[in-house]
C-alpha positions in Angstrom: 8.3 18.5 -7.9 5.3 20.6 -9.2 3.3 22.0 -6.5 0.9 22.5 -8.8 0.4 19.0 -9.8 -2.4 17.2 -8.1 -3.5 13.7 -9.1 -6.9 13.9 -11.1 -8.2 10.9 -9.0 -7.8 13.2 -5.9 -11.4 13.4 -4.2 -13.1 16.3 -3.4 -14.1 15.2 -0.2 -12.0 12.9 1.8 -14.4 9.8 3.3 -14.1 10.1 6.9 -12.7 7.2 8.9 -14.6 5.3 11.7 -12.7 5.8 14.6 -11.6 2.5 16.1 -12.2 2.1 20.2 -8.6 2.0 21.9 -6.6 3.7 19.2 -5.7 7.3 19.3 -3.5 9.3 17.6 -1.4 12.5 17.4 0.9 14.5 15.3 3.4 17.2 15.4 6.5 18.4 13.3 10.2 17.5 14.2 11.7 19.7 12.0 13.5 16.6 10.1 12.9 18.1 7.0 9.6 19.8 6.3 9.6 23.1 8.0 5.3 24.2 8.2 3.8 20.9 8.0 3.3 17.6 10.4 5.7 14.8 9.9 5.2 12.7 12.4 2.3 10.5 14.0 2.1 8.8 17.3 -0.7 6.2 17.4 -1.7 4.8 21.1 -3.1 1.1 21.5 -4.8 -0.5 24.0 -3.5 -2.9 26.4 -3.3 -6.4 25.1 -3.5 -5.3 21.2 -2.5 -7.8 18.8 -0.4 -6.8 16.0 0.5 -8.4 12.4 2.6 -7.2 9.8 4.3 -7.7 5.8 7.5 -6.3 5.1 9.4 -5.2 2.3 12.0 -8.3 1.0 14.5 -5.6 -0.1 17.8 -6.7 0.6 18.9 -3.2 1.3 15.5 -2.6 3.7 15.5 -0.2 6.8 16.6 -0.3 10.0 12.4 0.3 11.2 11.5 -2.8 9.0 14.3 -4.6 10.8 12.8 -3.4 14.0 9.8 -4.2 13.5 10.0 -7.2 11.9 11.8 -8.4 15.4 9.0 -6.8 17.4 6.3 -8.4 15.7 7.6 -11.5 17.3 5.9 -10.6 20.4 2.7 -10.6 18.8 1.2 -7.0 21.1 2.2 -3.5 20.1 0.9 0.1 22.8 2.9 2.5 20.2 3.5 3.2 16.7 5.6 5.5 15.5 6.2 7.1 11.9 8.1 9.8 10.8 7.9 11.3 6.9 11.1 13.2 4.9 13.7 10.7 6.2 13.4 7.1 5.4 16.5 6.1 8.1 17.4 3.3 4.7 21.2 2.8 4.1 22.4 4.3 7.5 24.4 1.6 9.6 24.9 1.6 12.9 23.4 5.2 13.4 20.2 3.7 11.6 20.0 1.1 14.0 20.6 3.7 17.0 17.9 5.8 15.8 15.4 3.1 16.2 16.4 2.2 19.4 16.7 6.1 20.7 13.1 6.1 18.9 11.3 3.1 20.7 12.8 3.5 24.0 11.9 7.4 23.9 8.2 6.0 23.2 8.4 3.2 25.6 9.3 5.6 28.5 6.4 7.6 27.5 3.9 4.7 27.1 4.7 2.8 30.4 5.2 -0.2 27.5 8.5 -2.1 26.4 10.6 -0.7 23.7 9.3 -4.5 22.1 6.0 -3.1 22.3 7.0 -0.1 19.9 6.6 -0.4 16.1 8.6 2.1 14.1 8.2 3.2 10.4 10.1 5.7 8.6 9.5 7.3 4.9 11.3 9.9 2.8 14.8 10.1 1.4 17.1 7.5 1.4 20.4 7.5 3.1 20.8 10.6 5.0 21.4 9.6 9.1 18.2 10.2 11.2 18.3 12.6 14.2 16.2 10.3 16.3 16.5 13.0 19.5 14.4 15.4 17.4 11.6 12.5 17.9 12.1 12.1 20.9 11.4 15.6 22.0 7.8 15.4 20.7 6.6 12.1 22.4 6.0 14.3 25.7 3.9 16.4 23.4 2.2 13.7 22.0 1.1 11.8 24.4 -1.2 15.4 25.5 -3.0 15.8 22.5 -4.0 12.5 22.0 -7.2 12.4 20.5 -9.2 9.4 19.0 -10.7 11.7 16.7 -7.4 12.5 15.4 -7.4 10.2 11.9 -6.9 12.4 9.1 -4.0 14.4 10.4 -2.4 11.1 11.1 -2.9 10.3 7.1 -1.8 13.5 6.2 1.8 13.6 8.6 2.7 10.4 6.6 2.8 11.7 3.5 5.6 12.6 1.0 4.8 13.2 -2.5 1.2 12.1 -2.0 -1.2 14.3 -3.1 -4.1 13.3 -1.2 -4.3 10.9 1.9 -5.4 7.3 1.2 -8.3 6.1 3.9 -10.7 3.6 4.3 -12.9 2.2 6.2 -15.2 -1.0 6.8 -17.7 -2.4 8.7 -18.7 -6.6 9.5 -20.2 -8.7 12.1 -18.4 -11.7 14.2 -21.0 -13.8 16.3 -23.5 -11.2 15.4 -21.8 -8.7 17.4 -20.3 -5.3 15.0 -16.9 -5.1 14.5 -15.0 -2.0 12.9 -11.9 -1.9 10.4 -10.4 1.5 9.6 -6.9 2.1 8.1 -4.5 4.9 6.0 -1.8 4.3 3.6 1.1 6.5 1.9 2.5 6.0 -1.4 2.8 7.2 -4.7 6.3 6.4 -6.1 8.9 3.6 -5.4 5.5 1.6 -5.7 5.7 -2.3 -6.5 5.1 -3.8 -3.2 7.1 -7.3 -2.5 5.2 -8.5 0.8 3.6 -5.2 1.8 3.3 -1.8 0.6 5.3 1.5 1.3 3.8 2.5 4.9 0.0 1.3 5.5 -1.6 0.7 8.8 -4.7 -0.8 9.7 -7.0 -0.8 12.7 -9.8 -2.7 14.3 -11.8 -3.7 17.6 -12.4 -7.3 16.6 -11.4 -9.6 19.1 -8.5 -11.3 17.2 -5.3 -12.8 18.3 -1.9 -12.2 16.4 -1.6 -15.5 14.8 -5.0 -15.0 13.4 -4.4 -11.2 12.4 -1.1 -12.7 10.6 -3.0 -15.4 8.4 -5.4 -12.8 7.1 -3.0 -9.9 6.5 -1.0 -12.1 4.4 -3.7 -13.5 2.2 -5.1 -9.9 1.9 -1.9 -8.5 0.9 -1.5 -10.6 -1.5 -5.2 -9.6 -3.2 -4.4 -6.4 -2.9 -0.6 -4.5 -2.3 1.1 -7.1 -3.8 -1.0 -6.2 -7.1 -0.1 -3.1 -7.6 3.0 -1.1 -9.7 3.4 2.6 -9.9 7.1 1.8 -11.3 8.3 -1.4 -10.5 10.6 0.2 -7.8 10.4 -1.5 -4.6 10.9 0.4 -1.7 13.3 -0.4 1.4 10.9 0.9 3.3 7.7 -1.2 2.8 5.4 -1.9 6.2 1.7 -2.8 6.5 0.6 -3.0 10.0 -3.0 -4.5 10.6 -3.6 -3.9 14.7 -6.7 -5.6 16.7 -7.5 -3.8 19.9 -9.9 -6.4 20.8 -12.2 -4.5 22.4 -15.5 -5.8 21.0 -17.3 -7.9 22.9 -17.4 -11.0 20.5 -15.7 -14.4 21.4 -12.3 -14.9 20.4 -11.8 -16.3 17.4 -8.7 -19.1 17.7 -8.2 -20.2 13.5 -7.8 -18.1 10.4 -10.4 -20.7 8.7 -13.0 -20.2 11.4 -16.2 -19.5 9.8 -17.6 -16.7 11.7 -14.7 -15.0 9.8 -16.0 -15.0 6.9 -18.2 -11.2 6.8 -14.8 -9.8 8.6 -12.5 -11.4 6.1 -14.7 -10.0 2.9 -14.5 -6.4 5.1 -10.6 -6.3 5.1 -9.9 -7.6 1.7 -12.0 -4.9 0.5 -10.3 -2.3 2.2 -6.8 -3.1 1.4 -7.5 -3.2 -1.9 -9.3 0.3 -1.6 -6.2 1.4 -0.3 -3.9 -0.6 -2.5 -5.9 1.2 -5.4 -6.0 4.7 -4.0 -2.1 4.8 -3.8 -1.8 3.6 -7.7 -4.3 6.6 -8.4 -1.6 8.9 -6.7 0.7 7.2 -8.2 3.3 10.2 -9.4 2.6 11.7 -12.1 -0.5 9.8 -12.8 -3.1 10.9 -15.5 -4.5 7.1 -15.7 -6.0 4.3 -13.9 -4.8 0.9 -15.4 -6.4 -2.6 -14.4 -5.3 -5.7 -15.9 -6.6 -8.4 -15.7 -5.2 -12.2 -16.9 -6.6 -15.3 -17.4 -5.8 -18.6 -18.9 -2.2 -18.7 -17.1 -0.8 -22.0 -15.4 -1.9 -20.2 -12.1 -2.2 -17.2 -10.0 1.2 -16.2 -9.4 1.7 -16.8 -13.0 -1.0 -14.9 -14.2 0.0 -11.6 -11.4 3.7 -12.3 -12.7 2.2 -11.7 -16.3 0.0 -8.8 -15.6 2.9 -7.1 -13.7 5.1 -7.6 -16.6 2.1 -5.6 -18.8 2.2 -3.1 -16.1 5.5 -2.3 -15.1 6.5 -2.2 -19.4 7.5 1.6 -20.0 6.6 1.1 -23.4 3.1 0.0 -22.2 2.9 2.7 -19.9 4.0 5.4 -22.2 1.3 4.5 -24.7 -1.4 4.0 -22.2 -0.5 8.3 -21.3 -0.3 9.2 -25.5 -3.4 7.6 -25.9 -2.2 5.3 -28.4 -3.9 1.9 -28.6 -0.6 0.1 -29.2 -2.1 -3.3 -28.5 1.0 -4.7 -29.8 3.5 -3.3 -26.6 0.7 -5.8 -24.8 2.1 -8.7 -26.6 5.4 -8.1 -26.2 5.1 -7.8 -22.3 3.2 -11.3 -22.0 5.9 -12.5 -24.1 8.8 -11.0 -21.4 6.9 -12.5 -18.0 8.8 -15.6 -17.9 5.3 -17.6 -17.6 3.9 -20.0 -19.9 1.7 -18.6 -22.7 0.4 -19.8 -25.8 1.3 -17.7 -28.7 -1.4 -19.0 -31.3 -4.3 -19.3 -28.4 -3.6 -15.4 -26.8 -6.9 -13.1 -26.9 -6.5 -9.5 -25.7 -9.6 -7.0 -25.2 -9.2 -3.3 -24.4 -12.1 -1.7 -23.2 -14.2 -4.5 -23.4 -13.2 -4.3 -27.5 -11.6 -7.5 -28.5 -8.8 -6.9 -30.4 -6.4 -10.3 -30.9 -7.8 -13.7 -30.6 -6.1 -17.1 -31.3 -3.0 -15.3 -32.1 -3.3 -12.5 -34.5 -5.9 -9.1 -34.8 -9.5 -10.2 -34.7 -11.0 -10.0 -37.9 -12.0 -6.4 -39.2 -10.7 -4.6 -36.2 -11.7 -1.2 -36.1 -8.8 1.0 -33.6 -11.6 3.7 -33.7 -13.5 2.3 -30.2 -10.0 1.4 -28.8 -8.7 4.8 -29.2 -11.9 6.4 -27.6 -11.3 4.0 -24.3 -7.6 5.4 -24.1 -8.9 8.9 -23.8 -10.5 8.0 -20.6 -9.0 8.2 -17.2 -9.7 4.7 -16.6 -8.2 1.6 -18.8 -9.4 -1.8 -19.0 -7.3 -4.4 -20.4 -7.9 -7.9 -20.8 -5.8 -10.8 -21.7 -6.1 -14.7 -21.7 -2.9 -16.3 -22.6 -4.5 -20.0 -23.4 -2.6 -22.3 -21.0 -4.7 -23.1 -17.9 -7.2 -21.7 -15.3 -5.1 -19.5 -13.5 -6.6 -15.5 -13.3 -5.3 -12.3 -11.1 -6.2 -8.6 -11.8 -2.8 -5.8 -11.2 -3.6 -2.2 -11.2 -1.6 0.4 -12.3 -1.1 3.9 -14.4 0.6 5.4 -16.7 4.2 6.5 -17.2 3.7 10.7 -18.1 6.5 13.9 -18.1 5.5 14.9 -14.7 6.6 11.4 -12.9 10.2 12.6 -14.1 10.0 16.4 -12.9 8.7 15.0 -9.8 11.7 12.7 -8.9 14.2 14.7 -10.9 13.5 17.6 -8.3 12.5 15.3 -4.9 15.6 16.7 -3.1 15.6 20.2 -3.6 
């Protein structure tokens, strides 16, 4: 990798994070594989917080998905747990070992059941975990707690991020505030099938887990489940959403209650925020792509189509040329699978339209189209002609440095 190479949508300033009451965190370094630099976060939670979760649907997933998709049937969670440089994917029986050594470790720490411990590993794939080198730290940890403590938790999660992804959100339930602050990793191995690659979210609301679990799911799929770095879905995929339920609002028993409306909106919003933040890290990026489709037989057909657009390396390569090859477009919505009509599909770039009812508008001029591919961020539009269905994908663009990046992620 080029440690040089920093993504041009890193910010200047990181926003800072609204910390959440009865969540603290800490960090320190194992020595796993990064020697000079945290890898590894601890978060604490409240008594009698309520957890939800999406997993990766990889059939060659990790043993801490496994776990914690076990765990999460118990609905609370005191501990979480996340290591970066080792992904503990493809490791049999020692894989599984390490999760337990991991979560009872914590659990002896926390005065909580191992259940109670949610695990989450990131990094390279199939090289055995030392679970005892975790271990050793939760001692440590559970000293330097601190509530304050948010960014360095982004930041020991990370691989070949360049920046940390954060966000945070504010709404009301009965009147009464409610806060909603969470942190992702991710910026290759990026086309999420349920979650994303490790993202975990926090707030006070009062919310059980069956609640928690109707609203992460819809979220996710507005948000992670709409987004392709390069089409790779990792074993490794976890998003966590955690209530500590310590605002003093009634408790809300229904994912359709009203008074959930403001807080819904809130966390929609900030997992796509997030979702968005890892595509603009996404290795090697030089581009921010949305696309958005209309016209399909529904919304999972028109996603399916706009992830065919995105994930097309002949798309991608053009989008980081700067060539306005409006033709690669085509050809993707003519891969998806999905229903489109061939002599009714428009496609805009920019805001430009440049095919309609089948063929090149009229007197197309490339000029304006070529100017909006110079940009950092692309706009393209396309109605395939065969219903109501609409969805919006983000992506970016397919450059050199994503290959010197992975070409060189092991030495």
């Amino acid at each position: 990798m080029s440690d040089a190479y920093v993504s041009p949508f890193a910010p200047a300033d990181l926003p800072k994070l609204v910390p959440v009451a009865g969540v603290r965190f800490a960090t320190g370094n194992t020595g796993l594989r990064y020697a000079g630099r945290d890898d590894l976060m601890v978060a604490e939670l409240a008594e009698g917080t309520a957890v939800a979760g999406v997993f990766t649907r990889s059939k060659t997933r990790s043993a801490p998905v496994d776990w914690c998709r076990d765990a999460l049937c118990g609905g609370k969670a005191r501990v979480l747990v996340v290591n970066s440089g080792n992904a503990n994917a493809f490791t049999g029986k020692l894989g599984v070992e390490a999760v337990e050594t991991t979560a009872a470790a914590a659990a002896a720490q926390f005065g909580c059941k191992p259940s109670e411990v949610f695990i989450a590993s990131t990094g390279t794939i199939g090289v055995p975990l030392d679970a005892s080198k975790i271990a050793a730290k939760m001692p440590a940890a559970k000293k330097a707690l601190s509530a304050k403590a948010w960014e360095k938790a982004a930041r020991a999660i990370m691989t070949t991020d360049t920046f940390p992804k954060v966000a945070s959100a504010t709404a009301e339930i009965d009147g009464v505030p409610v806060t909603i602050s969470g942190f992702a990793k991710g910026s290759g191995m990026i086309a999420p099938d349920m979650a994303t690659t490790l993202s975990f979210v926090f707030t006070d609301a009062n919310l059980p887990h069956e609640v928690l679990q109707a609203l992460l799911k819809d979220g996710t799929d507005r948000s992670f489940n709409c987004i392709t770095v390069d089409s790779d879905t990792s074993t490794s995929d976890t998003l966590l959403l955690f209530a500590t339920r310590a605002a003093d609002h009634k408790p809300v028993k229904k994912p359709t209650d009203k008074r959930l409306k403001a807080f819904k909106k809130a966390l929609n919003a900030l997992l796509i925020d997030l979702a968005q933040q890892i595509v603009k890290d996404g290795e090697g990026v030089s581009k921010f792509v949305a696309i958005s489709v209309s016209g399909a037989a529904g919304a999972k057909a028109a996603r399916k189509i706009g992830l065919a657009i995105a994930n097309s390396p002949l798309v991608k390569t053009a989008i980081a040329g700067e060539d306005a090859n409006w033709g690669r477009v085509v050809m993707a919505v003519g891969k998806s699978g999905e229903k489109a009509d061939r002599d009714k599909l428009a496609i805009s770039i920019g805001g430009i339209p440049v095919a309609a009812a089948g063929q090149v508008v009229p007197g197309y001029d490339e000029t304006p189209v070529a100017a909006h591919f110079k940009g950092r961020v692309i706009d393209i539009a396309v109605d395939v002609g065969v219903g109501k269905g609409k969805a919006t994908v983000w992506t970016c663009d397919l450059t050199h440095e994503y290959i010197n990046i992975n070409a060189d992620y092991r030495t």
